[in-house]
Phi, psi and omega in degrees: 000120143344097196279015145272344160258012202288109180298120179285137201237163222063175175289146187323146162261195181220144194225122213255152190216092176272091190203126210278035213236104179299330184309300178298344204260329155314307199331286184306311162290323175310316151274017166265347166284300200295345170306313177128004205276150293191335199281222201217074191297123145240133173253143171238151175265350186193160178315271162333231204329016164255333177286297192295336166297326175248013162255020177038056193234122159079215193283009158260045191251338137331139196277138183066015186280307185235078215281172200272124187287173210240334193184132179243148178238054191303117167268178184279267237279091164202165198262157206083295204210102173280154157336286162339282176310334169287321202317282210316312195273356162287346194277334166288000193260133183275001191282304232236033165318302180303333166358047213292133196229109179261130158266134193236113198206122181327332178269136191245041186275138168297003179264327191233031110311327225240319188263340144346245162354296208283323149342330188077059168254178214258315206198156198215095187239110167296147178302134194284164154265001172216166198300294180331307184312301178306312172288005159288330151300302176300354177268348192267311180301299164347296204264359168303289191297339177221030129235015177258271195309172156261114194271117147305150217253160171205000000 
């Protein structure tokens, strides 16, 4: 079987794409569509508002507004609150240790590979340059995180 086609079995996960460049943030659901997996999208636009999105503070503060992502996709390069800096302050939330949180970025620099990583991201993906590419990528993060890895249970 075609592990792209491998049928997901449980409930959908759900996968937060924090970036504030609306084009990736179509991009990234067009390819996630187009793998075909069952899960569940939301873009968010900025570091702040992902913090507030996992502290249920301000309009995620309704039961079921902001149910627990499954996997963040983050860039580095946004204005206010870079990546880096949301990484460092999610990591501070003891809720959302176990998180796997990839950075996904246009930049392929070793300083902010290295400050990633040391930030506590799980993984470091620069952004493809062609649409193929990306689903190739989301489809390889998909069966990694959620059928390869081992996860704690919730």
């Amino acid at each position: 079987m075609n592990p792209s086609s491998r049928p997901v079995t449980g409930k959908p996960k759900l996968i937060l794409l924090v970036d504030d460049n609306p084009e990736d943030q179509y991009l990234t659901a067009e390819a996630l569509k187009t793998v075909g997996r069952a899960n569940e999208f939301r873009a968010l636009d900025s570091g702040t508002q992902l913090l507030a999105y996992l502290r249920r503070e301000g309009t995620y503060a309704a039961d079921g507004v902001a149910p627990r992502p499954d996997l963040v996709l983050l860039d580095l390069n946004m204005p206010r609150m870079t990546g880096h800096e949301t990484l460092t302050e999610l990591r501070e939330i003891d809720e959302y240790l176990d998180l796997p949180v990839i950075i996904f970025s246009t930049s392929q620099a070793d300083n902010d590979v290295r400050e990633a990583y040391r930030n506590g991201a799980n993984s470091y993906i620069a952004k493809p340059d062609s649409f193929d590419d990306l689903c190739e990528a989301m489809d390889s993060v998909q069966r990694y995180w959620f059928d390869t890895a081992e996860r704690a249970r919730r």
